[in-house]
C-alpha positions as CSV (number, residue, x, y, z in Angstrom):
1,X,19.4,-6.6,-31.4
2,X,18.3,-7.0,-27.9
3,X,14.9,-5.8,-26.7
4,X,13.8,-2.5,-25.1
5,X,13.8,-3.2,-21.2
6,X,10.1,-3.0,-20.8
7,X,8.9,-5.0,-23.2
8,X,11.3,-8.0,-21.9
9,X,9.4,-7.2,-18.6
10,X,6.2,-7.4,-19.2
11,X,7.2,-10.0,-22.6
12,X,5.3,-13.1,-20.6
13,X,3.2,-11.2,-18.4
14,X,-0.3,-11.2,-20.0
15,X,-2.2,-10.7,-16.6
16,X,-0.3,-7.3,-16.0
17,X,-0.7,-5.8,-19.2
18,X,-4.6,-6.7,-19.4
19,X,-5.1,-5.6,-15.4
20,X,-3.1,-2.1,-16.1
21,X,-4.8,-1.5,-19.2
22,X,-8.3,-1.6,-17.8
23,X,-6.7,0.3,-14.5
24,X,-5.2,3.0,-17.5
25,X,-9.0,3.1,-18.8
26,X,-10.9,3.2,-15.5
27,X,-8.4,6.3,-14.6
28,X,-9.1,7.8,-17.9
29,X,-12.7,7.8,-17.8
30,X,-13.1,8.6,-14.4
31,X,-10.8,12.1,-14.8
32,X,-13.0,12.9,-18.2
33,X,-16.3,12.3,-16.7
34,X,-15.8,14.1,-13.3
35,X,-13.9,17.1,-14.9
36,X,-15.7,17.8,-18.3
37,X,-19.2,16.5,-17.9
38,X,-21.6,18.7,-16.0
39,X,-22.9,17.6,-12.8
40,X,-26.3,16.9,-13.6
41,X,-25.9,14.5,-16.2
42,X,-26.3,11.3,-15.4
43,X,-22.8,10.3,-16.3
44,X,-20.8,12.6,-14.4
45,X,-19.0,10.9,-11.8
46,X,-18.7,12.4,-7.9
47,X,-15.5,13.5,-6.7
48,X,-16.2,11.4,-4.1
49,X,-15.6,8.4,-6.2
50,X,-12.5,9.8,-7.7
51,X,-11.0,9.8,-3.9
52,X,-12.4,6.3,-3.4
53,X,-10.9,5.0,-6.7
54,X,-7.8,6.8,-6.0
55,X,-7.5,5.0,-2.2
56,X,-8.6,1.5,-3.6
57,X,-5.2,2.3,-6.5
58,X,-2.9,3.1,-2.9
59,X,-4.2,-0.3,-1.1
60,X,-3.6,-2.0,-4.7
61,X,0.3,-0.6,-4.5
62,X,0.4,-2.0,-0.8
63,X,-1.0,-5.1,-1.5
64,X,1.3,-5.2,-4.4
65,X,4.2,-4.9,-1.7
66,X,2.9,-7.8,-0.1
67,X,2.9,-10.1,-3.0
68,X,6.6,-9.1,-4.0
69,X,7.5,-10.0,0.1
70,X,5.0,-13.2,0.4
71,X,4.7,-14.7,-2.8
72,X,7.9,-14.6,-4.1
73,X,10.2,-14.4,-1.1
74,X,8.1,-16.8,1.1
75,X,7.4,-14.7,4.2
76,X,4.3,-14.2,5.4
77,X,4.2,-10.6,6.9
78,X,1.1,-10.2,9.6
79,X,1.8,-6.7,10.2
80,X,2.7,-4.8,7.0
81,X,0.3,-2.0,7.6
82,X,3.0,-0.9,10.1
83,X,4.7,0.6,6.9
84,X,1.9,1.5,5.2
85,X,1.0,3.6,8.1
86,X,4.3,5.2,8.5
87,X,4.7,6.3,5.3
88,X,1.1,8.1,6.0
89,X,2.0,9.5,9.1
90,X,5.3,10.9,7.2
91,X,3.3,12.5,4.3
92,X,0.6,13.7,6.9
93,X,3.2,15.4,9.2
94,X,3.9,17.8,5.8
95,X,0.3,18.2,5.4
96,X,-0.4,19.4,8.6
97,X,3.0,21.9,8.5
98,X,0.9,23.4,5.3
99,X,-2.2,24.3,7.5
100,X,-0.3,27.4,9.9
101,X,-2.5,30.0,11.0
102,X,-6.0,28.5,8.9
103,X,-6.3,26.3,11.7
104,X,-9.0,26.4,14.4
105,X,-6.9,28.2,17.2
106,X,-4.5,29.7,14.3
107,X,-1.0,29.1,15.3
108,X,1.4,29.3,12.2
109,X,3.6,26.7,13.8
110,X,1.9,24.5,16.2
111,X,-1.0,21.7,14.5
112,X,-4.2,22.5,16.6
113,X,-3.7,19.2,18.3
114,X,-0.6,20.6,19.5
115,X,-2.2,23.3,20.9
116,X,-4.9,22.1,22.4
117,X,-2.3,19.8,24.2
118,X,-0.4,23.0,25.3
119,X,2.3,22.1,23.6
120,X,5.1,24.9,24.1
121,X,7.2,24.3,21.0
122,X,7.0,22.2,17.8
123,X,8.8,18.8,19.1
124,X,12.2,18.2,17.0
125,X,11.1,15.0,15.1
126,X,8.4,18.0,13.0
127,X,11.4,20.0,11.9
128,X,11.8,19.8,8.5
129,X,8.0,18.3,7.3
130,X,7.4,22.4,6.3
131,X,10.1,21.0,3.3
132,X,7.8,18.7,0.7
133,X,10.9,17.0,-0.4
134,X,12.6,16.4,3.0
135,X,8.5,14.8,3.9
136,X,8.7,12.3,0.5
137,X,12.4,11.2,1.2
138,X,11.1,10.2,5.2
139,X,7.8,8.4,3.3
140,X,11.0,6.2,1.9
141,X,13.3,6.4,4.7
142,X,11.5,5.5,7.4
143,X,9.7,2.3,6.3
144,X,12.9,0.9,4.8
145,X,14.8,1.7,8.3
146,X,12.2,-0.2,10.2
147,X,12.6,-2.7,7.8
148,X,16.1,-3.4,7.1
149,X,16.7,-3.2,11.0
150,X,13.7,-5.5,11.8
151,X,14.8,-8.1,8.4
152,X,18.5,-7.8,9.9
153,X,17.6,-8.8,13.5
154,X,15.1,-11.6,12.1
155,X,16.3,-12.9,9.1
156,X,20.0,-13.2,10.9
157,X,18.3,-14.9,13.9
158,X,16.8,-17.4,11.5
159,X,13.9,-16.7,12.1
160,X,11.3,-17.9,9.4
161,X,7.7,-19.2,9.5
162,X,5.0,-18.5,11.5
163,X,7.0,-16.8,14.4
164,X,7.9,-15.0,11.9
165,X,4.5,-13.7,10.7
166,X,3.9,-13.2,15.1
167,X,6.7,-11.0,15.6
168,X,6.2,-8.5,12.6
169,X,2.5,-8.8,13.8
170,X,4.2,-7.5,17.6
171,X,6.1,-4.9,16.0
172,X,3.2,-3.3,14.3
173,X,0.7,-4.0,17.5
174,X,3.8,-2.1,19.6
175,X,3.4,0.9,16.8
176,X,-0.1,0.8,17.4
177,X,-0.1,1.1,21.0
178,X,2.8,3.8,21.0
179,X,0.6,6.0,18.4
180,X,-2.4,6.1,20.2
181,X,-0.6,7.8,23.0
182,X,-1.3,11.9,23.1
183,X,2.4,12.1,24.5
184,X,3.6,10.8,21.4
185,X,3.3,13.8,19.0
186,X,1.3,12.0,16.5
187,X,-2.0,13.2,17.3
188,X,-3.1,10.4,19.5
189,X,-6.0,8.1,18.8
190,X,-7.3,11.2,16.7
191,X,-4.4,11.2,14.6
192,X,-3.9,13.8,11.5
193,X,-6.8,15.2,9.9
194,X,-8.2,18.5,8.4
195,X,-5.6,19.1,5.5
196,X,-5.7,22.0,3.4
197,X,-3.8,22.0,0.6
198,X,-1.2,20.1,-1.1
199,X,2.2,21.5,-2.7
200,X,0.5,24.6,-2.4
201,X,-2.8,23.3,-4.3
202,X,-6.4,22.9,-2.7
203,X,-6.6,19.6,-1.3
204,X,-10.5,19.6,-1.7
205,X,-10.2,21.0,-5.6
206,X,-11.8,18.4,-8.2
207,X,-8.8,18.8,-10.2
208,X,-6.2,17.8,-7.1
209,X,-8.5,15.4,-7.0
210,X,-8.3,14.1,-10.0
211,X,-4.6,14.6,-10.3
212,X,-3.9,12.6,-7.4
213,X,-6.0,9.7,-8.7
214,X,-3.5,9.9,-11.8
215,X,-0.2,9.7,-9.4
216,X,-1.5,6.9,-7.5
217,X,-2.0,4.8,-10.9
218,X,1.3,6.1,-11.8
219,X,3.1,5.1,-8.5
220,X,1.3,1.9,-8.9
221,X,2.3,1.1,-12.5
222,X,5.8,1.9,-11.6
223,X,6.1,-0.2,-8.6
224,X,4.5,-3.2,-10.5
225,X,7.0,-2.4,-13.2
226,X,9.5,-2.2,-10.6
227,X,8.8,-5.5,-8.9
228,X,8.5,-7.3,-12.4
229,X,11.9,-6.3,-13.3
230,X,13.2,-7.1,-10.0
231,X,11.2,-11.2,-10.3
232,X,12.7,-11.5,-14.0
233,X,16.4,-10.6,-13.3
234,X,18.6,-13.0,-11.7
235,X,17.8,-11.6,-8.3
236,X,14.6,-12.6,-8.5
237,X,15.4,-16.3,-9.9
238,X,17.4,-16.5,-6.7
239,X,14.7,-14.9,-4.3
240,X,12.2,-17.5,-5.9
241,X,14.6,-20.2,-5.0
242,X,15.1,-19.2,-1.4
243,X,11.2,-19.5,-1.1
244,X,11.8,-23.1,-2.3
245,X,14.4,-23.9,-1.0
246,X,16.4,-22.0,1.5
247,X,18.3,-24.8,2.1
248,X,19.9,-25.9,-1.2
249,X,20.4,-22.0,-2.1
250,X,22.5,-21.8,1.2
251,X,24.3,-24.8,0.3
252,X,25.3,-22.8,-3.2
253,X,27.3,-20.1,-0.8
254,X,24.3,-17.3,-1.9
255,X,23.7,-14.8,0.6
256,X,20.8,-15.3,1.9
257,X,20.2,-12.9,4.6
258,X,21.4,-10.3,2.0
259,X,18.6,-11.5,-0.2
260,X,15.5,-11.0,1.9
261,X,16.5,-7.6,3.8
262,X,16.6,-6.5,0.2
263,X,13.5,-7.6,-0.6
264,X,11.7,-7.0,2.3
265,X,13.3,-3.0,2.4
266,X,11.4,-2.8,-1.5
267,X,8.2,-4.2,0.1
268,X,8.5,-1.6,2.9
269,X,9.5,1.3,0.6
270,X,6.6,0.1,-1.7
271,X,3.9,0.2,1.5
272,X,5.7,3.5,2.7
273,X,4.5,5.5,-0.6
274,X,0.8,3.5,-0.8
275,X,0.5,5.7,2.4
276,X,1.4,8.5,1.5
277,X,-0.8,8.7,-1.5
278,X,-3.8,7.0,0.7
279,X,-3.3,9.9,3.4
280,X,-4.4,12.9,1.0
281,X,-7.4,11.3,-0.7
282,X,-8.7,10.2,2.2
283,X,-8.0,13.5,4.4
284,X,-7.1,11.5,7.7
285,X,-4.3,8.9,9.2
286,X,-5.0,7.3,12.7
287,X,-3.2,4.7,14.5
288,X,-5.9,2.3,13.4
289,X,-3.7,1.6,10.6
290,X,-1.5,-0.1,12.5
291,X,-3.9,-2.3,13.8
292,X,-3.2,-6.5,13.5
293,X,-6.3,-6.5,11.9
294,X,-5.8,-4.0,8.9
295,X,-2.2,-6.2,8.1
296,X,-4.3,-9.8,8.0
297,X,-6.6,-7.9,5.9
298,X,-4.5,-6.7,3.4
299,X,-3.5,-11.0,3.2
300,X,-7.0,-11.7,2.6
301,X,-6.3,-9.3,-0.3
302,X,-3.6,-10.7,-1.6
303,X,-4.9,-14.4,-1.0
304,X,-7.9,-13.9,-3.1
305,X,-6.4,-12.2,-5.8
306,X,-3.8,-14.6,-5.9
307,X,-0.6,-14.8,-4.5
308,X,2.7,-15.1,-6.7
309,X,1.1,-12.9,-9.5
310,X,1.5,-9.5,-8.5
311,X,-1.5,-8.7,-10.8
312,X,-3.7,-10.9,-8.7
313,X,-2.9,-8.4,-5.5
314,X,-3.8,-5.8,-7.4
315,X,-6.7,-7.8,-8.5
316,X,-7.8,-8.7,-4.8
317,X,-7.3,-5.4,-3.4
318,X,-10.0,-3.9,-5.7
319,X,-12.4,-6.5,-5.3
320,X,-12.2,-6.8,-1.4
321,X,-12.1,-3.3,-0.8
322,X,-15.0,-2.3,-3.5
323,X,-17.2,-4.8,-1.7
324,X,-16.2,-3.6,1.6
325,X,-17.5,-0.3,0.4
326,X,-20.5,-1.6,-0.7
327,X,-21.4,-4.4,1.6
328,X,-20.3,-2.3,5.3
329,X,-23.2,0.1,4.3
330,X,-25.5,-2.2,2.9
331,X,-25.1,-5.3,5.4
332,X,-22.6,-4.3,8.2
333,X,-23.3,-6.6,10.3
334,X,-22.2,-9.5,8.3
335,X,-19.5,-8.2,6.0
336,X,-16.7,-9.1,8.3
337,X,-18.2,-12.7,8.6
338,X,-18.5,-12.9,4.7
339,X,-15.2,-11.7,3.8
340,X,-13.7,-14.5,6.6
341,X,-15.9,-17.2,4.6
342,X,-14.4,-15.8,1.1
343,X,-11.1,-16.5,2.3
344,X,-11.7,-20.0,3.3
345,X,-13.5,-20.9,0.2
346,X,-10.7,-18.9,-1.5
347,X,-8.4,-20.9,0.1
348,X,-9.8,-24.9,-0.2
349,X,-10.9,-24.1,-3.9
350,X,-8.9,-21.7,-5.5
351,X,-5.7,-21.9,-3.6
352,X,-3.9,-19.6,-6.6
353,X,-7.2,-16.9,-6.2
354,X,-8.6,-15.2,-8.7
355,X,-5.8,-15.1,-11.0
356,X,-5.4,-18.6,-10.6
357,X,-9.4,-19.1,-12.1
358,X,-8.1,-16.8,-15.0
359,X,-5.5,-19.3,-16.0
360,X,-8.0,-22.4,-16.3
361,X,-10.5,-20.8,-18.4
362,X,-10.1,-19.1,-21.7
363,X,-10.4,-14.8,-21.7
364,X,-10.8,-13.3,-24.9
365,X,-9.0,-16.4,-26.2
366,X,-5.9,-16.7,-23.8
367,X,-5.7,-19.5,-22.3
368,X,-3.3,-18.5,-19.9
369,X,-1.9,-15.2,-18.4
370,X,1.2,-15.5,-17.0
């Protein structure tokens, strides 16, 4: 009798199960305590932190996305915010259509930026965002174009390495630069901001809120689920090959152009949706996002957590990003300068991260995770 799918998945993946469970838990209890217990008692919890949690479960997806390209595939992507962004930008563009006349100069059509730009007429690339379902399928389509024509271009050059990791870091730099410009349509160095409502729901409700908190753990338990499935089939045996050795896989007549545009299109499409549920909880998209910066970032993430794991992403992204919350309020000055130090020691003494510490020692009596 052979196995249900998902449990041949997740069969030899301790570290997933135990980092979703307590993700499935954390979600739980947040949604109970901010929706059913009053706001004086000491245990409710802010909607506030609901948003927060729910942006810290989109950067986990996108560092998720990372891991699938980087520590399985082999290449090092400096500028994967580029498709995190876009996917933002794609949802945000519908978000804005939803706004019409409650804007501040009330135009049904044009977004106030628009108007204060004296734009005439809604430019052609906005037709269609009114549609939520034409908005999601451009939050999939757009990263994966960028990506499969980038991977095509690159990966059919040969290019591999770290010119590799410099050129994606161009691209998103040249996406950066071309956002920031008012002529673009994209809102400029302002960007998108002061949504309304979602899918005809108030986007400042608790209970939005709190239902978008429980999509984001959804999308993210899906695309972990997705990129397990996809590292335990036999495409994902030969992916892990070409990381060690492109080479000898070439040599075996596999395809191996074929085999990272496919991968690197998932990681795209993966990054694409992390945007589009960061844009909504966080009620803003600017072209900051595709800063160099935010993409080496989201390595630091993945580095600490531990690369190769996909848990460990997920792992890293919470950490880093809670104490960036913490420590940017409580000791600005030095938080960039101690997360730059984490990664070094990260990277001399625990060179598989934090998921790699979880391996040596015993948890709960398992000795190892994956």
């Amino acid at each position: 009798m052979r196995e249900p799918i998902l449990i041949k998945i997740f069969k030899h993946d301790k570290g997933g199960k135990i980092v979703l469970s307590l993700l499935f838990a954390l979600v739980a209890v947040v949604s109970v305590a901010n929706l059913l217990i009053p706001v004086g008692s000491i245990f409710h919890i802010s909607t506030f932190t609901v948003s927060l949690i729910g942006k810290y479960l989109a950067f986990a997806l996108l560092a998720l996305s990372l891991d699938l390209l980087w520590g399985y595939l082999g290449v090092l992507s400096l500028g994967h915010g580029a498709f995190f962004a876009l996917g933002g930008y794609a949802f945000a563009m519908y978000l804005m259509r939803q706004i019409g006349e409650r804007g501040v100069y009330g135009d049904p059509i044009l977004p106030d930026f628009m108007v204060f730009m004296n734009y005439k007429e809604l430019p052609w690339f906005w037709y269609g965002f009114d549609n939520p379902f034409f908005a999601i399928l451009i939050v999939v389509a757009a990263p994966a174009l960028l990506a499969f024509i980038f991977g095509f271009f690159a990966f059919r050059s040969k290019v591999n390495g770290v010119y590799l990791s410099i050129i994606t870091q161009a691209l998103t730099y040249a996406l950066m630069l071309a956002f920031f410009r008012n002529d673009m349509g994209f809102g400029g160095n302002n960007g998108l901001n002061d949504f309304k409502d979602i899918f005809g729901f108030d986007l400042q409700s608790q209970y939005t809120k709190v239902s978008l908190l429980i999509v984001s753990f959804i999308a993210l338990a899906l695309g972990y689920t997705l990129c397990r499935f996809i590292i335990n089939s036999k495409l994902g045996r030969i992916v892990i090959s070409i990381r060690d050795s492109e080479s000898r896989v070439g040599f075996l007549g596999y395809r191996i152009v074929s085999y990272k545009i496919f991968i690197f299109v998932v990681s795209a499409v993966l990054a694409g949706i992390a945007g589009a549920l960061y844009v909504p909880q966080v009620g803003i998209i600017n072209p900051n996002l595709f800063a160099p910066l935010f993409s080496i970032e989201l390595v630091i993430w993945v580095a600490i957590g531990g690369r190769g794991t996909l848990y460990g992403a997920i792992v890293g992204a919470f950490v880093v990003n809670f104490a960036s919350t913490y420590f940017t309020s409580a000791f600005a000055e030095v938080w960039l300068y101690a997360l730059g130090g984490l990664f070094v020691l990260v990277t001399l003494f625990l060179p598989e991260g934090v998921a790699g510490l979880f391996k040596k020692i015993k948890l709960f009596g398992i000795k190892k995770w994956a």
